[in-house]
SEFINU-282090 format. One record per residue (C-alpha): x, y negated, z; residue number from 1. Coordinates in nm, 3 decimals. Example, Ala and Ser with C-alpha at 12.3 -4.5 7.8 and 13.67 -1.06 7.14 Angstrom:
<lopas>
{u = 1.230; v = 0.450; w = 0.780; seq = 1};
{u = 1.367; v = 0.106; w = 0.714; seq = 2};
</lopas>
This chain:
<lopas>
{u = 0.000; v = 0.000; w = 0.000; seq = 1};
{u = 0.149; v = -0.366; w = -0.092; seq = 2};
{u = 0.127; v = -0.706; w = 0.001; seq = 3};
{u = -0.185; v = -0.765; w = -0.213; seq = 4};
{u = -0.370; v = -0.459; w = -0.076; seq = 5};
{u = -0.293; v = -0.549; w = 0.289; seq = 6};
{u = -0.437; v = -0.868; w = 0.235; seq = 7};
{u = -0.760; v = -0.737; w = 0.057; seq = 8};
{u = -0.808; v = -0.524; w = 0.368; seq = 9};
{u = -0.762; v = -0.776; w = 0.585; seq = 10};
{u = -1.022; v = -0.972; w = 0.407; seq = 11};
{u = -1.330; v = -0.668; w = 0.344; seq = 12};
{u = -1.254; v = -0.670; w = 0.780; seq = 13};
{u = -1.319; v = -0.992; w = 0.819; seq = 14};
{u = -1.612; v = -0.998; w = 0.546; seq = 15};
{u = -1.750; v = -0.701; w = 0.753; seq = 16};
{u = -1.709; v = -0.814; w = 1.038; seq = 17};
{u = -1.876; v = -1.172; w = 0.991; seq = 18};
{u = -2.168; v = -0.975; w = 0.851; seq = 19};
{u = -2.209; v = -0.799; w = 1.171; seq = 20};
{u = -2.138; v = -1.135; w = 1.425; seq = 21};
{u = -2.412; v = -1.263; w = 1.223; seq = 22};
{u = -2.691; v = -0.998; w = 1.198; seq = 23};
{u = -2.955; v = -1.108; w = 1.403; seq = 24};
{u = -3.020; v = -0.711; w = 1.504; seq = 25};
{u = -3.044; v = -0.681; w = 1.891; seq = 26};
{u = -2.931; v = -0.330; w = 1.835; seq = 27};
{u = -2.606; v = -0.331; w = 1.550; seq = 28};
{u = -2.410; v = 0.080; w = 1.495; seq = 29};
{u = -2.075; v = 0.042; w = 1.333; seq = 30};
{u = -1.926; v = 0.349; w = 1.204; seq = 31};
{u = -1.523; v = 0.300; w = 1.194; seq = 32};
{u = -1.247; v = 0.539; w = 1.302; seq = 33};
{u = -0.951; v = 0.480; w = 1.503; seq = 34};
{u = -0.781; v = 0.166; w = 1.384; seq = 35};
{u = -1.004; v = 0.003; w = 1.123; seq = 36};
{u = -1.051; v = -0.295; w = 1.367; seq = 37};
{u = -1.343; v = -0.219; w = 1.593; seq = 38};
{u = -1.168; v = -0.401; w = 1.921; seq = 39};
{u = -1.151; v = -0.710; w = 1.634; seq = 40};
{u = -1.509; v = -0.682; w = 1.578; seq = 41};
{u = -1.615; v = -0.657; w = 1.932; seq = 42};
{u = -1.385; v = -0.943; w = 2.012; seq = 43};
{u = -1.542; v = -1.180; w = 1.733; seq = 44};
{u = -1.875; v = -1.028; w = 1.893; seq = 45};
{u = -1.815; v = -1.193; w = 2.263; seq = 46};
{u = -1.645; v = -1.515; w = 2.136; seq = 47};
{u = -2.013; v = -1.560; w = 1.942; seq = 48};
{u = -2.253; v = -1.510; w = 2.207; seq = 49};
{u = -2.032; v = -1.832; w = 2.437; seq = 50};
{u = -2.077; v = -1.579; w = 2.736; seq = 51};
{u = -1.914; v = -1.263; w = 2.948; seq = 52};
{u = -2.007; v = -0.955; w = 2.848; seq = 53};
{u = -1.960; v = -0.604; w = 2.883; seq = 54};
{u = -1.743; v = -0.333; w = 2.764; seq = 55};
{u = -1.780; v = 0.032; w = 2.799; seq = 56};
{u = -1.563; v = 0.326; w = 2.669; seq = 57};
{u = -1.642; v = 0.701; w = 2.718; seq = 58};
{u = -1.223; v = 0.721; w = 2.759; seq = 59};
{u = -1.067; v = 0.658; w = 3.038; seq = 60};
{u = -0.740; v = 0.545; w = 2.870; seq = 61};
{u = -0.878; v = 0.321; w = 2.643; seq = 62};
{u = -0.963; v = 0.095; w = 2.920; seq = 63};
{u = -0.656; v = -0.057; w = 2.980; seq = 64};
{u = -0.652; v = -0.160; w = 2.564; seq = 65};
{u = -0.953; v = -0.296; w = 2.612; seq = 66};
{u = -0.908; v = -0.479; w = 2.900; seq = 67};
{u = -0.561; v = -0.655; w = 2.748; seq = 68};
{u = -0.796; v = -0.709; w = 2.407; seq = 69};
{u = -1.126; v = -0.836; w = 2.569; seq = 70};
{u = -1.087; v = -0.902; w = 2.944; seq = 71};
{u = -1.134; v = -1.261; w = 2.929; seq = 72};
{u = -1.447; v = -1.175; w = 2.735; seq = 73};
{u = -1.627; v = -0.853; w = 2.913; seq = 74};
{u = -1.620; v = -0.646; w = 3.226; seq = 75};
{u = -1.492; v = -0.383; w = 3.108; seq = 76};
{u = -1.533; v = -0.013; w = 3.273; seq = 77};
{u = -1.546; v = 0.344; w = 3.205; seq = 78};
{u = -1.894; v = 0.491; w = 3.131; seq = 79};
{u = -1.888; v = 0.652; w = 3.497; seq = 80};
{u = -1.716; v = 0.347; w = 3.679; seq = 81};
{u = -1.996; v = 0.158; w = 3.518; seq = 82};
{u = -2.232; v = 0.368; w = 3.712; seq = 83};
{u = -2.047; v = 0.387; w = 4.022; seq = 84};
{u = -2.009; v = 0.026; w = 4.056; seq = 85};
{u = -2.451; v = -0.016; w = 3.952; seq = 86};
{u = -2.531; v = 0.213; w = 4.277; seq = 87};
{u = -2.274; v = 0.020; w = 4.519; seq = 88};
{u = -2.437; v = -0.344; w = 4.417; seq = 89};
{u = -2.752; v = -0.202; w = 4.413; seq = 90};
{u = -2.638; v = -0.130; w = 4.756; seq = 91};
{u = -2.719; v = 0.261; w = 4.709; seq = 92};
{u = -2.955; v = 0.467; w = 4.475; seq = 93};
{u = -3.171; v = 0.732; w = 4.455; seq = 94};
{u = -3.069; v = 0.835; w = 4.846; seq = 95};
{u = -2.715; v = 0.752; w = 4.818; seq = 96};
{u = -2.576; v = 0.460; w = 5.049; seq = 97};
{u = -2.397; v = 0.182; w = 4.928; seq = 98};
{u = -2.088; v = 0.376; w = 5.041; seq = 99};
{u = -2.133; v = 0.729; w = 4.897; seq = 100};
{u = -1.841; v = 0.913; w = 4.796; seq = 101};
{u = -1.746; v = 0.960; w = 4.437; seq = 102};
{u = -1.664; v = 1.324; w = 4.406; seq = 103};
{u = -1.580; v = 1.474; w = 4.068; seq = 104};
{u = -1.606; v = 1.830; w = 4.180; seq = 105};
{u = -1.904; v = 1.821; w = 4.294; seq = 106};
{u = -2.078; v = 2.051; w = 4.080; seq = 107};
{u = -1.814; v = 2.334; w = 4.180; seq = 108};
{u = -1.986; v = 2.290; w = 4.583; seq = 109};
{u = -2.357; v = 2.252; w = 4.409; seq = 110};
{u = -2.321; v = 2.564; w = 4.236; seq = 111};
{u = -2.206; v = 2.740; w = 4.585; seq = 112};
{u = -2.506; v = 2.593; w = 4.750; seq = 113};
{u = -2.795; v = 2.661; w = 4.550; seq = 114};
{u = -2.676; v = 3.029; w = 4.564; seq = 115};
{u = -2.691; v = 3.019; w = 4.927; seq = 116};
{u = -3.027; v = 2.842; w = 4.871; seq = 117};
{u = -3.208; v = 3.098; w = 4.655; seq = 118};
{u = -3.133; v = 2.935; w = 4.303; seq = 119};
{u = -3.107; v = 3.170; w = 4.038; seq = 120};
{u = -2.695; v = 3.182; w = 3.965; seq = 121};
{u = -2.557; v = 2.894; w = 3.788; seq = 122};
{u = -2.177; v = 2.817; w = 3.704; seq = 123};
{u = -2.036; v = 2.483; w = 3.703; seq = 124};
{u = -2.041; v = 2.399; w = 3.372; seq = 125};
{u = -2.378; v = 2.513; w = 3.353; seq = 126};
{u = -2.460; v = 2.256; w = 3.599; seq = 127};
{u = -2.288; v = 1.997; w = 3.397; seq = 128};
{u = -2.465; v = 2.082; w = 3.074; seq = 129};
{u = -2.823; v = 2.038; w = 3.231; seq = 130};
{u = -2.743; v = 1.702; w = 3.316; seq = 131};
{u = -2.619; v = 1.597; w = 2.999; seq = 132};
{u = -2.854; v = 1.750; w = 2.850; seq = 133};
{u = -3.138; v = 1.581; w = 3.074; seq = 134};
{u = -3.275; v = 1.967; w = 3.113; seq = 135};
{u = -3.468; v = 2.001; w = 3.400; seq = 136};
{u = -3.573; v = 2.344; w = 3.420; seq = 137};
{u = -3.638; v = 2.547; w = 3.752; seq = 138};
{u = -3.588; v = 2.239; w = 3.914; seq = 139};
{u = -3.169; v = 2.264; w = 3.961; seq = 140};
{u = -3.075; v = 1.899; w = 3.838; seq = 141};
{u = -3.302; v = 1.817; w = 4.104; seq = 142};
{u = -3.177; v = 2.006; w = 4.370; seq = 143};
{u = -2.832; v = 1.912; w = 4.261; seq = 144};
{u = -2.936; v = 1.558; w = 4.346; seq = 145};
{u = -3.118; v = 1.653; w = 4.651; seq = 146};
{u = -2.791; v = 1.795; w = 4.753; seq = 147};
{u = -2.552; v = 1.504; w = 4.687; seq = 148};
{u = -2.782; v = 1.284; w = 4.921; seq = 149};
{u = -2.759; v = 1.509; w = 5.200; seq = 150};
{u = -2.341; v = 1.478; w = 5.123; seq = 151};
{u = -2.398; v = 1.116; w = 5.051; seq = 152};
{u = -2.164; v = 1.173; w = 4.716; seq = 153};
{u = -2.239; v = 1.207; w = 4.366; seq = 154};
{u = -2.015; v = 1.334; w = 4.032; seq = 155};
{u = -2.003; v = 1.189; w = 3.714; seq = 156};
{u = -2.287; v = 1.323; w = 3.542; seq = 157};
{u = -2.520; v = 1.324; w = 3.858; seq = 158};
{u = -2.434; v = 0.962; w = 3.941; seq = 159};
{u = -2.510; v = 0.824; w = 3.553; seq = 160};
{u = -2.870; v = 1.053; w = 3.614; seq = 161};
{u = -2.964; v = 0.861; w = 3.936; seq = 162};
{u = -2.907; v = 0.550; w = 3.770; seq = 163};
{u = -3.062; v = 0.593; w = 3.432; seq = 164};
{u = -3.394; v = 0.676; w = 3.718; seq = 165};
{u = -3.340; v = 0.393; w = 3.879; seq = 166};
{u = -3.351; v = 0.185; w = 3.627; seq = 167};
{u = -3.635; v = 0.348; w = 3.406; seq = 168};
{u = -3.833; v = 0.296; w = 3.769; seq = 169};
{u = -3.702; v = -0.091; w = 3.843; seq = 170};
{u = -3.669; v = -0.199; w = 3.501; seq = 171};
{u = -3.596; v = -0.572; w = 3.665; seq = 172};
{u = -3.268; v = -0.399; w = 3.835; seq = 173};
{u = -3.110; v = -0.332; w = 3.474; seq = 174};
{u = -2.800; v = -0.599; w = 3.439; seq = 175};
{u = -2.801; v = -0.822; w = 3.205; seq = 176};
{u = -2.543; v = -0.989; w = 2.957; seq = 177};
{u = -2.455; v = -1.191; w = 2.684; seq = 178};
{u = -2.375; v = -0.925; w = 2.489; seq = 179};
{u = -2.285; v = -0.457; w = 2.563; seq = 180};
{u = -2.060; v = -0.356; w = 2.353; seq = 181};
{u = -1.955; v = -0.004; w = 2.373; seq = 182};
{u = -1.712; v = 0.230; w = 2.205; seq = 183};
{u = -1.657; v = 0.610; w = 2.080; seq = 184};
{u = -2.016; v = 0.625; w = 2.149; seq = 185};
{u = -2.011; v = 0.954; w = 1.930; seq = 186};
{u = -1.927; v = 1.147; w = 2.262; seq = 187};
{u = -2.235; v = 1.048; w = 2.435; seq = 188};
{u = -2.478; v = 1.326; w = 2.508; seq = 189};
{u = -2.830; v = 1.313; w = 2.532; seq = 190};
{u = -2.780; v = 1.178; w = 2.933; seq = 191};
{u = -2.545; v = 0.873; w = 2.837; seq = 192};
{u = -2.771; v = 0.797; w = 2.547; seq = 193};
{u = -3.060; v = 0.744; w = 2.677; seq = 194};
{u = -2.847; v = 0.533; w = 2.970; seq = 195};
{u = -2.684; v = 0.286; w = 2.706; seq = 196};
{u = -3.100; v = 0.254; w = 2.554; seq = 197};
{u = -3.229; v = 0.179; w = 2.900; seq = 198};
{u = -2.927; v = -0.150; w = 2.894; seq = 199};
{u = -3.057; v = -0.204; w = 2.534; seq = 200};
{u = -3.415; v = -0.272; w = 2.653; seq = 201};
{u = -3.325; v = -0.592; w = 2.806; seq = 202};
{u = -2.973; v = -0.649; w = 2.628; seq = 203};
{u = -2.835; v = -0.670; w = 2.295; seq = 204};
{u = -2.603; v = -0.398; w = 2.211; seq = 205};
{u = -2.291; v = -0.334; w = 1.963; seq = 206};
{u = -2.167; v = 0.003; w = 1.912; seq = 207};
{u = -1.896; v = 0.154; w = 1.738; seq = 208};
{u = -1.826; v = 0.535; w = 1.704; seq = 209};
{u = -1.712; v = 0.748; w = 1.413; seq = 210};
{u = -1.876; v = 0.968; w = 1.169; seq = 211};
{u = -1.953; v = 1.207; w = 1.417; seq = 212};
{u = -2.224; v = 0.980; w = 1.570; seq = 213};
{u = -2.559; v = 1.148; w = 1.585; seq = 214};
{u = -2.780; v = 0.944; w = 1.803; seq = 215};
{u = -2.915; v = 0.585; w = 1.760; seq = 216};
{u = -3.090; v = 0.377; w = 2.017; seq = 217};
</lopas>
């Protein structure tokens, strides 16, 4: 690639991006792979809307890039810290305090105590999988969350659950913002989904995520 093609690229991005600054959509999908710019786009995003906003990533070590790229713009956080940080200004939720522990094993204990409880047997993972996939049946994601308020803790997954319920039941206790913006949203399941469509009811919302993105608000 020369000189001439470099610059043409640079100007489709910018041409693109404009186009997307400007769309008066509440809800905008960008489909780009690593490196064709996205952090650019979300940073012309924020600079439009005159206001902080906020940035979430499903990665944990994209953070710090985005925080170096947009942290005079957005909040930015993990999908998870996101959560965590809801439940301790909503000063607790869904029968956790404000001071609940974060505990990323926790489905390895669940899984030990709904045996003792009578549950049929469920690994894990299996545990993990119901709450992504928002399956309820015979009533384990429940118990799971009964359980993690008598241990005042949650894990990832159940902690994103009890907040996506708190918020479909208090709909004036979503946050809002100037503008979400949220990346590799390919990797969201069903759970995470419908969490970043509960922020879109009272927010507009730019996401990026690759070809592999199945799911639109």
């Amino acid at each position: 690639m020369d000189g001439n093609d470099i610059a043409r690229q640079v100007e489709l991005r910018a041409e693109a991006t404009e186009a997307i600054v400007r769309s008066s959509s509440r809800k905008r999908l960008v489909v780009a792979g690593p490196g064709t710019g996205k952090t650019y786009t979300f940073r012309a995003a924020l600079e439009a809307t005159g206001g902080h906003g906020l940035a979430l990533t499903f990665i944990r070590s994209l953070v710090r890039d985005l925080e170096v790229s947009l942290g005079d713009l957005a909040d930015v956080f993990t999908f998870h810290a996101f959560c965590k940080w809801l439940i301790h200004q909503a000063g607790g939720s869904a029968g956790l305090s404000a001071n609940f522990h974060m505990y990323p094993e926790l489905p390895v204990l669940m899984a030990g105590d709904l045996a003792c409880l009578g549950y049929p047997p469920v690994d894990p993972k299996e545990i993990v999988r119901r709450l992504h996939n928002l399956d309820t049946a015979e009533g384990i994601v429940d118990a799971v969350l009964e359980r993690g308020c008598f241990y005042d803790a949650a894990g990832f997954e159940d902690a994103v659950l009890r907040v996506l319920r708190h918020l479909t039941d208090n709909p004036s206790a979503v946050p809002t913002y100037p503008l979400i913006v949220v990346d590799e949203y390919q990797d969201f399941s069903l759970l995470e989904t419908a969490f970043i469509a509960s922020l879109g009811a009272k927010n507009p919302v730019l996401i990026a995520g690759d070809g592999g993105v199945l799911r639109l608000l």
